[in-house]
C-alpha atoms as an extended CHARMM CRD file, in Angstrom:
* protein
*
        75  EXT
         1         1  UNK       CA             10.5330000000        5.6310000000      -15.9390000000  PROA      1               0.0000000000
         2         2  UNK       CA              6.7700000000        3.9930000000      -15.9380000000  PROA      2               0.0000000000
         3         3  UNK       CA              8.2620000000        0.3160000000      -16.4040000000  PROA      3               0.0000000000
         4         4  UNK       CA             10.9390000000        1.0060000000      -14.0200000000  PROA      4               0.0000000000
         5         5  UNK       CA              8.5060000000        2.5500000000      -11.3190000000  PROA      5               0.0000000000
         6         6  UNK       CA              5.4890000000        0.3440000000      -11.7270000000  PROA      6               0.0000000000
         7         7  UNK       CA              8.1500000000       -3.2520000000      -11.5080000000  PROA      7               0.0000000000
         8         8  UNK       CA              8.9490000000       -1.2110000000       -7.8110000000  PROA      8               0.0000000000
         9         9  UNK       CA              5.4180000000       -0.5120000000       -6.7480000000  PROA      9               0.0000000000
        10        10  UNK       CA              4.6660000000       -4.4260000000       -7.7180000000  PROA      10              0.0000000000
        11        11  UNK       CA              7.4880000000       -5.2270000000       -5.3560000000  PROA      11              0.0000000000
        12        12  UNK       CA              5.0920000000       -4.5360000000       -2.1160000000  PROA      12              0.0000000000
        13        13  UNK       CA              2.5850000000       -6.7480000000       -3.8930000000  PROA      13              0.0000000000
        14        14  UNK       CA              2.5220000000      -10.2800000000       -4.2750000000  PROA      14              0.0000000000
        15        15  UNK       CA              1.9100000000      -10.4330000000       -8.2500000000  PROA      15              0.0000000000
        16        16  UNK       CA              3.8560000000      -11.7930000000      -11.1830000000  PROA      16              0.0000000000
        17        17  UNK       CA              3.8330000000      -10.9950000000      -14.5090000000  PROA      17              0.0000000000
        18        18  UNK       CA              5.5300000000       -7.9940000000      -16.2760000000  PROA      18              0.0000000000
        19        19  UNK       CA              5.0070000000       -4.6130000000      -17.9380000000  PROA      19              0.0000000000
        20        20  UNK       CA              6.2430000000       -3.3710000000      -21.4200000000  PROA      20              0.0000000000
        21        21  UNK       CA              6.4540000000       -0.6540000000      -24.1870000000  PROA      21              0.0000000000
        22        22  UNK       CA              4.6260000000       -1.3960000000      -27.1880000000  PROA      22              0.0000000000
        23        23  UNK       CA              5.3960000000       -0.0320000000      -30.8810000000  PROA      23              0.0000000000
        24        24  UNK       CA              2.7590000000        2.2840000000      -30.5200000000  PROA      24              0.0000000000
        25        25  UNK       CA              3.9010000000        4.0260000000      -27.3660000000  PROA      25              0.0000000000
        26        26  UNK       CA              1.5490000000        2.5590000000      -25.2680000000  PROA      26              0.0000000000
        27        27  UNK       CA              2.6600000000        0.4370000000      -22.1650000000  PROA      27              0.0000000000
        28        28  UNK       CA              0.9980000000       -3.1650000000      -21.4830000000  PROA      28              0.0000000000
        29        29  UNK       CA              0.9730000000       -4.4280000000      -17.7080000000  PROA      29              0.0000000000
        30        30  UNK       CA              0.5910000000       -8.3470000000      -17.6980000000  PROA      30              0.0000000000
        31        31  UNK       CA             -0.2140000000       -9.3960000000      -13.8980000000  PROA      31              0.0000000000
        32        32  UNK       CA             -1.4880000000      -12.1310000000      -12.0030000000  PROA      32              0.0000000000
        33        33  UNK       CA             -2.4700000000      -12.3440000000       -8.4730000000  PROA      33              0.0000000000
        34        34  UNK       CA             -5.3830000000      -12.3710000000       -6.4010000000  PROA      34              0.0000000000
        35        35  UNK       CA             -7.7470000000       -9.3150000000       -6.8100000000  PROA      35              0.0000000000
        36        36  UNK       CA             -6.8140000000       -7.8750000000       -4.0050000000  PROA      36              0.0000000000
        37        37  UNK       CA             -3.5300000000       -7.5350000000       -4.7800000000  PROA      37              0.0000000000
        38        38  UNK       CA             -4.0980000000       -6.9040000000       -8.3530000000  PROA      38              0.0000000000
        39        39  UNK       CA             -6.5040000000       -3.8110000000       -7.7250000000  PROA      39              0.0000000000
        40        40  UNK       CA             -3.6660000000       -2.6850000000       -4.7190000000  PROA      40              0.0000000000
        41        41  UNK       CA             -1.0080000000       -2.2280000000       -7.2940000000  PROA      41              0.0000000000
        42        42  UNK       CA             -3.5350000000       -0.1350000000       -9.9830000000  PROA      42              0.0000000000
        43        43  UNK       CA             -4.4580000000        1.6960000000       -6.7540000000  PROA      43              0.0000000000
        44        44  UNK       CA             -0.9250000000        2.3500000000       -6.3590000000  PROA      44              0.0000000000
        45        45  UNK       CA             -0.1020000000        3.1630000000       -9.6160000000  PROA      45              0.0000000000
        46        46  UNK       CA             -2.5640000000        5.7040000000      -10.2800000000  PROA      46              0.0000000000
        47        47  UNK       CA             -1.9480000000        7.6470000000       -7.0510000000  PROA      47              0.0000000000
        48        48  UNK       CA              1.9750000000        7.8770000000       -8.0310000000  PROA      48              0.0000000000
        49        49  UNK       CA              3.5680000000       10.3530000000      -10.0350000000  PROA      49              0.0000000000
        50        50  UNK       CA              2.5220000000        7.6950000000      -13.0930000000  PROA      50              0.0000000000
        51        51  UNK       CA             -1.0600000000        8.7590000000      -12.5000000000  PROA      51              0.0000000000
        52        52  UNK       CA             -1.1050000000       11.6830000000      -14.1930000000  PROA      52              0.0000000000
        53        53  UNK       CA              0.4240000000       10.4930000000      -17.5730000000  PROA      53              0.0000000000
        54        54  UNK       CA             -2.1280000000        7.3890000000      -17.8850000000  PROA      54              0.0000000000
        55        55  UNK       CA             -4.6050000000        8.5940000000      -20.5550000000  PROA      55              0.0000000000
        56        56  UNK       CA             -6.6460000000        5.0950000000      -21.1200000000  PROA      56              0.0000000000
        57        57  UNK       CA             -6.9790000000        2.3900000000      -19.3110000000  PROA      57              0.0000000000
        58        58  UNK       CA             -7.8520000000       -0.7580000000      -20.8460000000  PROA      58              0.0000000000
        59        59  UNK       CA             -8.7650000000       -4.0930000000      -18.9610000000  PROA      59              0.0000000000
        60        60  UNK       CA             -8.8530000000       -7.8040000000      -19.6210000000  PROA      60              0.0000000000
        61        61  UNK       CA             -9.6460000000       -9.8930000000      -16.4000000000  PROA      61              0.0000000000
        62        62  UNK       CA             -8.8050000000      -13.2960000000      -16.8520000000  PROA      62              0.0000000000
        63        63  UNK       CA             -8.0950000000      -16.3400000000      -15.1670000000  PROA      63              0.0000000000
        64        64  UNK       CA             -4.0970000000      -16.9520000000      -13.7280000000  PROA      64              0.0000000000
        65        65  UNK       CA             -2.1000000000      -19.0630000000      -16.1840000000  PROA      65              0.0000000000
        66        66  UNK       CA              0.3860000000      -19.5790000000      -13.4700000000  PROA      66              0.0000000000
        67        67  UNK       CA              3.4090000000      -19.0020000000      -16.1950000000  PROA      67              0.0000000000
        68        68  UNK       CA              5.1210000000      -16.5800000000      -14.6020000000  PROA      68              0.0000000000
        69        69  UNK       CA              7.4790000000      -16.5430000000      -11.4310000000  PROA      69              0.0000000000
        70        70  UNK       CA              8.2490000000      -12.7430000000      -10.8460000000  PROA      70              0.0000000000
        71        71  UNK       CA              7.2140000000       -9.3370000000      -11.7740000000  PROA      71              0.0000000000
        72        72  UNK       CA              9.8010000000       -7.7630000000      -14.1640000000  PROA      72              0.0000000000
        73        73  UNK       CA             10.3950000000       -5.6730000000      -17.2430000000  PROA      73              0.0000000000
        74        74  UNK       CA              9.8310000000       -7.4240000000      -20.4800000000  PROA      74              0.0000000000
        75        75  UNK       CA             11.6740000000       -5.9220000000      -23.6730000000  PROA      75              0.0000000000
């Protein structure tokens, strides 16, 4: 349920982008928006039920390509 429950936390956020398993079993979370949205939704992820199966945290700030229209699920 971690893709499925962070694509409805992004929902009260205006970001796009998507989140996704990887082969190794870890999840990736691709979002763009401004930082104050952007650090919203990690504040809301690690304060849900998530938060307490997130081991690592890895981050990669970089500037908005603009190539995405929604937040979804990407397989």
């Amino acid at each position: 349920g971690f893709r499925y429950t962070v694509c409805s936390l992004a929902e009260s956020f205006s970001v796009t982008g998507f989140v996704r398993n990887l082969w190794d079993g870890d999840v990736e979370l691709i979002a763009e928006g401004t930082e104050e949205e952007l650090v919203g939704l990690l504040h809301e992820i690690r304060n849900s039920r998530l938060g307490r199966g997130i081991i690592n945290e890895h981050f990669n700030w970089k500037d908005a390509t603009g190539e995405f229209d929604r937040f979804g699920i990407s397989f």
